[in-house]
C-alpha positions in Angstrom: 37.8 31.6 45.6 36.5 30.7 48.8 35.0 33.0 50.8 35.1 30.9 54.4 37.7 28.6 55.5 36.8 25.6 58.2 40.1 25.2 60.0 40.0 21.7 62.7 42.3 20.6 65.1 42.1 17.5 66.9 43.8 16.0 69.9 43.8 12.4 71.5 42.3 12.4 75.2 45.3 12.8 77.4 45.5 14.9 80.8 44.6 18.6 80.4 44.0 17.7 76.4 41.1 20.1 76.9 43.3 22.9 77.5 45.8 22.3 75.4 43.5 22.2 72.2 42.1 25.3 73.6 44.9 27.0 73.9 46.0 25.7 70.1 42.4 27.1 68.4 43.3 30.3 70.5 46.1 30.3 69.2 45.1 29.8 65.6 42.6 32.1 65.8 45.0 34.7 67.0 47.3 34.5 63.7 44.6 34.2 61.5 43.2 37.2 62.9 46.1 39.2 62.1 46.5 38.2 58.5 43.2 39.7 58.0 40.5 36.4 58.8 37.1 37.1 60.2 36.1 34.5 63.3 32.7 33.2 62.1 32.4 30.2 65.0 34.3 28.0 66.9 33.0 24.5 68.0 34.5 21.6 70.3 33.3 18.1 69.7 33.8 14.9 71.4 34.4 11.4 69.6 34.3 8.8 72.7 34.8 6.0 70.7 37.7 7.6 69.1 39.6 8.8 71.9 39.7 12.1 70.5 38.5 15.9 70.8 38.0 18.3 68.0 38.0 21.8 67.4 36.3 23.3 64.6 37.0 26.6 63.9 35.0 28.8 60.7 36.8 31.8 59.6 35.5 34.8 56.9 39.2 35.0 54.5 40.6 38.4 53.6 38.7 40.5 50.8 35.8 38.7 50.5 32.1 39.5 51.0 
């Protein structure tokens, strides 16, 4: 079983996508958190030639060293 999960969410460039995407990791985080995930580190990334912004989010699963 794995003991770290790599969650990502991604969202095309639009007006206020930076919030929104923030406000969907926060989100994320926030029920992960309460079935029993660790936060290990979040990380935003820009594709220009894409069109698209990415958050990458690292979580520590339940009952697991």
């Amino acid at each position: 079983m794995k003991a770290v999960e790599i969650f990502m969410i991604r969202k095309s460039f639009a007006r206020n996508s930076s919030e929104k995407i923030r406000q969907e990791a926060e989100d994320l985080i926030n029920d992960k958190h309460y079935k029993g995930y660790r936060l290990i580190n979040v990380d935003f990334d820009v594709a220009d030639n894409a069109g698209y912004i990415y958050a990458f989010i690292t979580m520590k699963r339940p009952n697991t060293y």
